[in-house]
C-alpha angles and dihedrals in degrees: 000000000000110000085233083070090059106050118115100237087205095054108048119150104250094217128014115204111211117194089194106214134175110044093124094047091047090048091047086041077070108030105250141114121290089237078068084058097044087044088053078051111061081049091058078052097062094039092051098049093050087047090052090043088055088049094047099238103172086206147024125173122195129201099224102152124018116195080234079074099071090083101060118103119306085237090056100043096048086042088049092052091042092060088045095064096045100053086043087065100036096054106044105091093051092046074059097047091051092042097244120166118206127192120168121219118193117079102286095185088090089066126102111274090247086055102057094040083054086051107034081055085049098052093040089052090049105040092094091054123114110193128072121352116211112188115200118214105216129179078356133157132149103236097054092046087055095045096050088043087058090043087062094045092052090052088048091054105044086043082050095233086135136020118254080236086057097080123106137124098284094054090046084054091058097053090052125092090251097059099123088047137083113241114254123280097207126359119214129202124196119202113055097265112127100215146089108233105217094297128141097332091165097047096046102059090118105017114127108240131228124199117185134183088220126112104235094241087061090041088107124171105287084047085064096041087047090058090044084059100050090050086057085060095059127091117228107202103150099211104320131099122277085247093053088051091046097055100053 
């Protein structure tokens, strides 16, 4: 039996977070280049948005880019942009066709110029789409997105925009990138690796979490219903007892 076929259609997690790991092992598995990898991976990209279509996620966020990246050869990360570009163009009619919204949260003014004009035409073509939306983390990390986000406070407060008392959770959620989304309701992580890299550290507090072995250009579809099921198995309590969740 598919995993598709045992998903809970009621319960069924409202945005799924992907930190998409692996392309470079699955391309040196085979002796190739890592752009190889990075190429498998924009495949596993498409598979995964139509999955989560079919399963009716509302989101799904992807960290395609993180602003550690940066740091990775010169060759890779033009190569890298390069790709980017490419499957932004090529995928945007049918992101139209299937009714897929994209919106794009880091701090994308540090992106080649060609870059930003390919996703800029993407966003603007999508924006009257209803399905889906994937949101792409470029150029993304945590820890820049909340500082940032305390930067503007500061500004706010001593503009007096806000009041110094003001400030809460709610108000803090509203400075961040994510401000218009829900917060994950789980967060998977292809590769193998058990840790968060620096992604989404606010919006996860109470996310479940999903390791899996695979390389992300061989995550498919039931890869990504598996991991919805798992999710259903899982208690969500929040912080309160099982007694107090099971009687509400």
């Amino acid at each position: 039996m598919s995993y598709l076929d045992q998903i809970d259609k009621i319960r069924i997690p409202q945005h799924i977070a992907v930190i998409m790991d692996g392309n470079g092992r699955w391309a040196k598995q085979r002796n190739l280049d890592r752009t190889f990898g990075h190429k498998e991976g924009v495949s596993a990209v498409r598979r995964i948005i139509e999955a989560a279509s079919i399963a009716q996620v509302s989101y799904i966020t992807l960290y395609t880019f993180s602003t550690e990246n940066w740091n990775r050869p010169e060759e890779e990360v033009k190569a890298l942009m390069s790709l980017m570009i490419q499957a932004v163009a090529k995928e945007t009619p049918d992101l139209v066709k299937n009714n897929v919204r994209v919106k794009v949260i880091g701090d994308v003014s540090r992106l080649p110029e060609d870059t930003k004009e390919a996703l800029q035409y993407c966003l603007e073509t999508t924006a009257p789409c209803t399905g889906v939306t994937v949101i792409l983390a470029l150029s993304y990390s945590s820890k820049w997105e909340i500082t940032e986000a305390i930067k503007n406070i500061a500004k706010d407060v001593n503009s007096k925009a806000i009041n110094i008392d003001d400030i809460n959770e709610t108000l803090i959620d509203s400075y961040l990138e994510t401000k218009e989304i829900p917060n994950p309701d789980i967060l998977v992580r292809t590769g193998g690796e058990l840790r968060i890299s620096n992604f989404l550290l606010w919006q996860i507090a109470y996310s479940e979490l999903y390791f899996t072995d695979e390389l992300w250009p061989d995550f498919n579809e039931e890869s990504f219903y598996k991991a919805i099921v798992d999710f259903q198995s899982r208690e969500r309590r929040f912080g309160k007892t099982s007694e107090q969740v099971s009687n509400e």
